[in-house]
N, C-alpha and C positions, 0 to 999 in steps of 0.2 A: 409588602411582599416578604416572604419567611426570607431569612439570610441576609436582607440588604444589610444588616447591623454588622457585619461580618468583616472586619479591612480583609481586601483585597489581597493576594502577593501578586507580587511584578518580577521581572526579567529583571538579575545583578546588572547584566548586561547585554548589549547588543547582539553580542557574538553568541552568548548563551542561547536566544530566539533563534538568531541564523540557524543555531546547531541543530538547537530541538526540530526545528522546524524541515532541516535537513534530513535530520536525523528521522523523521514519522515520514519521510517520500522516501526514504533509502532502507527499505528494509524487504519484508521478502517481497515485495511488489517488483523490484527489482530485482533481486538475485534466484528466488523461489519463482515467479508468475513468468518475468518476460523471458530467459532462455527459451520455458516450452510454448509460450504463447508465437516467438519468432519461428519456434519451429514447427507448429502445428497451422500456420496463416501463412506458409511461404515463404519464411527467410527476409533478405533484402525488399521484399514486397512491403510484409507487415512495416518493416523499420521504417522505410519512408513515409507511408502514411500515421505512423504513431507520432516521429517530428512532427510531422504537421500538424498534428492535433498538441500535442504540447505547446507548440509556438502557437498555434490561433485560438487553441480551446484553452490550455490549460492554464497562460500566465493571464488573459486577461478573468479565468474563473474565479483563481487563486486572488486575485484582487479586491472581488465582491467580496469570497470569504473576509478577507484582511479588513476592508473596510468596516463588514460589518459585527465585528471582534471587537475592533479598537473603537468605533462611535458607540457601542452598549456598555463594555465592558461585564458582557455577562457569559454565560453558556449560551449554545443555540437554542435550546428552549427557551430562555430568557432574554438572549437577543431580540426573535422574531415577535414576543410579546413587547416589547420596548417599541420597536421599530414601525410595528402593523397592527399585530392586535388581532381581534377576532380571528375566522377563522384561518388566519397565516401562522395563530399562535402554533397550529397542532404541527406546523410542516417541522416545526423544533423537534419534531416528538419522528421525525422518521431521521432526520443524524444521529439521534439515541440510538433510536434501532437498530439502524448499519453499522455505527461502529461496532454497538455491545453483538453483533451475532455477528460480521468479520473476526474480532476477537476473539468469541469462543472457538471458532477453527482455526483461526491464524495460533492460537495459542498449542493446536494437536499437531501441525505443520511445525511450528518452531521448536515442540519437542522432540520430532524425529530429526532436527539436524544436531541436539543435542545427543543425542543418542547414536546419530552417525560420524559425529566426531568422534565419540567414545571406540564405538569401530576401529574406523580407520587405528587407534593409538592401542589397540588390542590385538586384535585379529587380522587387520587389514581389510582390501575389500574381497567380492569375486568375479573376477573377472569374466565367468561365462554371465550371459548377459536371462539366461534361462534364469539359473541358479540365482542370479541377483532380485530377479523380478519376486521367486518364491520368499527370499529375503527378506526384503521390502514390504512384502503382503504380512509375514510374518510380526514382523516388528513392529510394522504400521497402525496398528488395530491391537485389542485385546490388552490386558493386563499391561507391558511392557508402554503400549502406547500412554495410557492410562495415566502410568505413573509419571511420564517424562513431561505431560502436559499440566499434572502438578507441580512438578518442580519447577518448570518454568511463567507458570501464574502465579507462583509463590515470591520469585524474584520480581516481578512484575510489582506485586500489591506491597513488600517492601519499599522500592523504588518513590513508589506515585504519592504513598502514605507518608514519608518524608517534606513531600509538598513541592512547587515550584526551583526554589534555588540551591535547596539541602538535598535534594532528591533528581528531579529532574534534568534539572539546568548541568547538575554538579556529572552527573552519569553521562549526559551525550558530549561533556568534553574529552572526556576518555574514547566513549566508543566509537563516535565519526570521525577524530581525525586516525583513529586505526584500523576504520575499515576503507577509510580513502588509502592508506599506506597500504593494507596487506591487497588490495585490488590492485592496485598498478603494478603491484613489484609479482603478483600471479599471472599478469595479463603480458609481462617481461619474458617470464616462464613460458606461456601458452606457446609465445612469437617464434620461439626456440625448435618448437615442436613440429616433426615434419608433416604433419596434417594441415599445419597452420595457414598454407598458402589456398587450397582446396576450399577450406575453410573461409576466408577474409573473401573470396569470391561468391560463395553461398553469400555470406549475412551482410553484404557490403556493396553488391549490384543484381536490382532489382530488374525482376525479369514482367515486362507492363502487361502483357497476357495473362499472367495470374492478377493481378488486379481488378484486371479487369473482368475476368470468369468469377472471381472468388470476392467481388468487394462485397457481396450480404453479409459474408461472413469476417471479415475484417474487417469493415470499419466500423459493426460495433464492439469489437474486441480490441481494436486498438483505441476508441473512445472511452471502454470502461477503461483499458488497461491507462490510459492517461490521466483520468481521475482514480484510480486505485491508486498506483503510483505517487501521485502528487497530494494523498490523501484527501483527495478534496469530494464535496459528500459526504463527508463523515461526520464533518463538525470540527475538526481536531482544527484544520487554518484560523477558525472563528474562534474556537476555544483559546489557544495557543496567543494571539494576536489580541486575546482581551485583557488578556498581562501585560501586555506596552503600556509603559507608565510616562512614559513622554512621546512625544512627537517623534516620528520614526518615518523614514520615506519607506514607503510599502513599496512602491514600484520597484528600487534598489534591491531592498528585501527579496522581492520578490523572484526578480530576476536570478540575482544570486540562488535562493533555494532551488531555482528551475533550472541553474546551469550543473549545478551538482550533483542533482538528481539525476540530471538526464546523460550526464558524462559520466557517473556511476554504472547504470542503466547498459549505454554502450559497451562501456571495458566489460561490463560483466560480460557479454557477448563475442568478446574480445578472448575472455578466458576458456569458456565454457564451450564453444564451436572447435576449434582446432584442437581442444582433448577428446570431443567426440568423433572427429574427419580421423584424425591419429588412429584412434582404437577402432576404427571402421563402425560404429555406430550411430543410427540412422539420425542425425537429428529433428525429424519432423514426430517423433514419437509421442504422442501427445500424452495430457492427463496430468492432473496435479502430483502425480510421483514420477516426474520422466527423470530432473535431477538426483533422485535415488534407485534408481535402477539404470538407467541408460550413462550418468553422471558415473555414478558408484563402479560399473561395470568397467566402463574408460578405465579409472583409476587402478582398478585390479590388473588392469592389462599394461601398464607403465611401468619405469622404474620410478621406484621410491613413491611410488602411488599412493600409497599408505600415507604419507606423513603428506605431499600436497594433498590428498583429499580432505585429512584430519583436519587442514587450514583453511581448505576452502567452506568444509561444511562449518567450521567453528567461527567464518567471518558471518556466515550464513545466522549465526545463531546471534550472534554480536548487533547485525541489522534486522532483525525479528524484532529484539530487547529491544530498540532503541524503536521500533516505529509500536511497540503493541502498548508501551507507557505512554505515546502519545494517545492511544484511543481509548485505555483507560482513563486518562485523565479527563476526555470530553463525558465520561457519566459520573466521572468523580465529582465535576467542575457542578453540575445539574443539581445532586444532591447535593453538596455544600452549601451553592450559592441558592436554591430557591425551597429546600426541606432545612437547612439549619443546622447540620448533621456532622459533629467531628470530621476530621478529612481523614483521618486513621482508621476511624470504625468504617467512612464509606466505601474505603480504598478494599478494608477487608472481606465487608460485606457484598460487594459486588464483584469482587474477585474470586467468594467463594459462588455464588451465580453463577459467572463465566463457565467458570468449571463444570459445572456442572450442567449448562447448556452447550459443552463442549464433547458431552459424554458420547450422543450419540456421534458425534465426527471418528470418534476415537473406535465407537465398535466397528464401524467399516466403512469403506472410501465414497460406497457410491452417497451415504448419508453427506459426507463432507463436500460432496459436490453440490449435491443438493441445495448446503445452506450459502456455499460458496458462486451459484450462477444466482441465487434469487439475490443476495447479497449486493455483489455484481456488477451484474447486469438489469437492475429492476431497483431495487432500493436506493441505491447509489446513485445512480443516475436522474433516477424519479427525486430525491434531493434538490438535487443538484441544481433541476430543469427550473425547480420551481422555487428554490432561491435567485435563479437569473432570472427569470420571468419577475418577480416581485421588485428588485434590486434596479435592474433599468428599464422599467417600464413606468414603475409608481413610484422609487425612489431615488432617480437619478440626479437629481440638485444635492439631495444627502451624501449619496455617494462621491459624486465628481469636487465636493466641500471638504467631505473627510480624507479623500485621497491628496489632496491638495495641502494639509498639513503635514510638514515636512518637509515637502518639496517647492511650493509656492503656485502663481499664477499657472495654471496648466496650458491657458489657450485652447487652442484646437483637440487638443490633445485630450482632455473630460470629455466632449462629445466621440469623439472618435473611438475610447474607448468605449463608453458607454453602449457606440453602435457595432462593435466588435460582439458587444454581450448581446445586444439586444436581436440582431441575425444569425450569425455565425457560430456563437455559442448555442444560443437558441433550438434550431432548428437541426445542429448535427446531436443535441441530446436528445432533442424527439424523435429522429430517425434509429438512434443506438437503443434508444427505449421502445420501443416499437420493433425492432427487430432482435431486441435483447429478450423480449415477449414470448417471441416468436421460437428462439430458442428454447427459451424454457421450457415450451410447451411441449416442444420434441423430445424434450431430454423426461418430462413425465409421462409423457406417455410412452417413450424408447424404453431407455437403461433404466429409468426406475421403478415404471409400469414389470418390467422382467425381476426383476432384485425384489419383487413386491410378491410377484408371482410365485418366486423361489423360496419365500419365507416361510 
């Protein structure tokens, strides 16, 4: 196979994986996806059933990923040829996918919070929430958008081109333990705020009648939102865990990155409700721009709004960088290890790609949605379903052997998870895939059947 000649790099260290690792679940999936995801499913509603799926879906998914990283030591394309072979090779070929077209819009999204920390530290924001939305549309789209989604695929392809421990490893120890500081010590702020009680009542006690009226639509949105989130789907866990150069307990691993993430996750929730309850803004506003309009608008309407917004959307952009280098690196990881291909020239040449599959996101919103629910709610998921279906149905002796290194004897504990994946996992990806379908279908024939019209 082209690359095998190639040494490998590994992880300096533990803490480094933890990070990275941390670092690709804590980014805008969290601070960008779930404020408006909590607030467009219900509040307190959506939060409990997203737990749940983190704790029953997401630490024993993140597991398979892990395993099946650290028994190939390859990419996902390269793994699932190692591991299965025929036609299980091609499902490698849809973690490509999802990461590289998340990426090209995660990369137009992370440009506007660079662009809106620039704001805040110039002009400030505006507080009519009219006039912010015009804002928003403005900057969001067109030349302006354009150029910020350059700048920051340009830090990106720097970053990943440096490699595992020069590059990667070396960057998420700067940017996670500062975005776990400046989150708590904003979420100190938020508590302060006289909205804040109005607020922890919204996002904090769920009301079981919207549940239960509205569970079509939530639980495949807190399903994608939990493999979005924990990047898993993408490749990046399996990418990420094929650099463990020793024997590593994945399930510790494991947990760890899913308490951080999902405590991240929270406080963000913690910040971002009680500045919108304060400013009297609705937070159920939905839409991939609600944090810059509805967020932004808050801010105008505060004292000294200007300078926390500047911090919150620049933590915002801090956890962009650190999760859009992990899903680079899963097409970086591909061409390296199975084309042959410098890691400098891959890093550049698929960075200029990105870009450039990112264009349309940048000309206008409804395109960004577009690539952003196919992405999803359908790619993502459809991954997913069908690495867990592979993983403990046909190769659950491999798995429950390789988890076991590091840790020892499992016991009951290898079957048990294995049968966590094998129903539970299972069967709530088919239902979030099948109603993830379903959405999409509405959204082309809705909003982009009209945007189509209008063109």
């Amino acid at each position: 196979m082209a690359g095998i000649d190639i040494p490998r790099e590994t992880w300096a260290t533990r803490t480094g994986f933890i990070l990275a690792a941390v670092g690709s679940a804590v980014g805008l999936g969290n601070i960008w996806r779930f404020p408006f995801q909590v607030g467009q499913e219900g509040g307190a509603a959506f939060l409990l059933i997203y737990l749940l799926f983190i704790a029953l879906i997401g630490f024993p998914a993140m597991l398979v990923e892990f395993v099946v990283g650290r028994h190939t030591e390859r990419n996902p394309v390269g793994a699932l040829k190692a591991i299965a072979g025929g036609a299980w090779s091609y499902v490698g070929w849809i973690f490509i996918a999802t990461g590289f077209v998340i990426l090209s819009y995660y990369s137009v999204v992370a440009g506007w919070t660079i662009r809106y920390t620039i704001l805040g530290l110039q002009d400030g924001y505006l507080a009519d929430a009219g006039e912010a939305e015009g804002q928003f549309v403005e900057l969001a789209s067109g030349l302006d958008a354009i150029f910020f989604h350059a700048l920051f695929m340009a830090v990106v392809i720097v970053i990943v081109a440096f490699g595992i421990q020069r590059g990667i490893e070396l960057a998420v120890k700067v940017m996670v333990p500062a975005i776990i500081v400046i989150t708590v010590g904003m979420a100190i702020y938020a508590f302060t705020l006289e909205g804040a009680s109005e607020a922890y009542s919204y996002y904090l006690s769920p009301e079981w009648g919207v549940i239960a009226a509205e569970w079509q639509s939530i639980f495949p949105a807190a399903a994608g939102q939990a493999f979005f989130t924990l990047s898993l789907g993408m490749g990046v866990m399996i990418t990420y865990a094929s650099y463990l150069g020793e024997d590593r307990n994945l399930a510790e691993d494991g947990a760890i990155v899913i308490g951080f993430d999902t405590a991240i996750a929270f406080i963000t929730g913690l910040i971002v409700f009680p500045i919108l309850f304060t400013a009297g803004v609705d937070p159920a506003d939905p839409g991939a721009g609600a944090i810059f309009v509805s967020l932004a608008a808050a801010f105008g309407d505060l004292a000294l709004g200007w300078i926390i917004g500047a911090i919150f959307f620049g933590t915002v952009a801090i956890a962009a960088l650190s999760s859009a280098i992990s899903l680079m690196e899963v097409v970086v990881s591909y061409v390296v290890d199975e084309r042959n291909v410098d890691r400098k020239v891959a890093a550049f040449g698929i960075g200029i790609a990105l870009f450039l599959l990112g264009l349309p996101s940048a000309y206008d919103l409804v395109l960004l949605d577009l690539f952003d629910l196919f992405a999803d709610q359908i790619l993502l998921v459809l991954g997913g379903l069908l690495l867990m279906i592979l993983v403990s149905w046909s190769l659950s002796e491999l798995a429950v052997d390789e988890l076991s290194r590091g840790i020892g004897d499992l016991g009951s504990l290898g079957p048990a998870w294995i049968w966590a994946v094998r129903i539970p996992v299972v069967v709530v990806l088919i239902v979030a895939l099948v109603l993830g379908i379903l959405d999409y279908y509405e959204f082309l024939t809705g909003p982009f059947a009209e945007w189509v019209g209008g063109q």
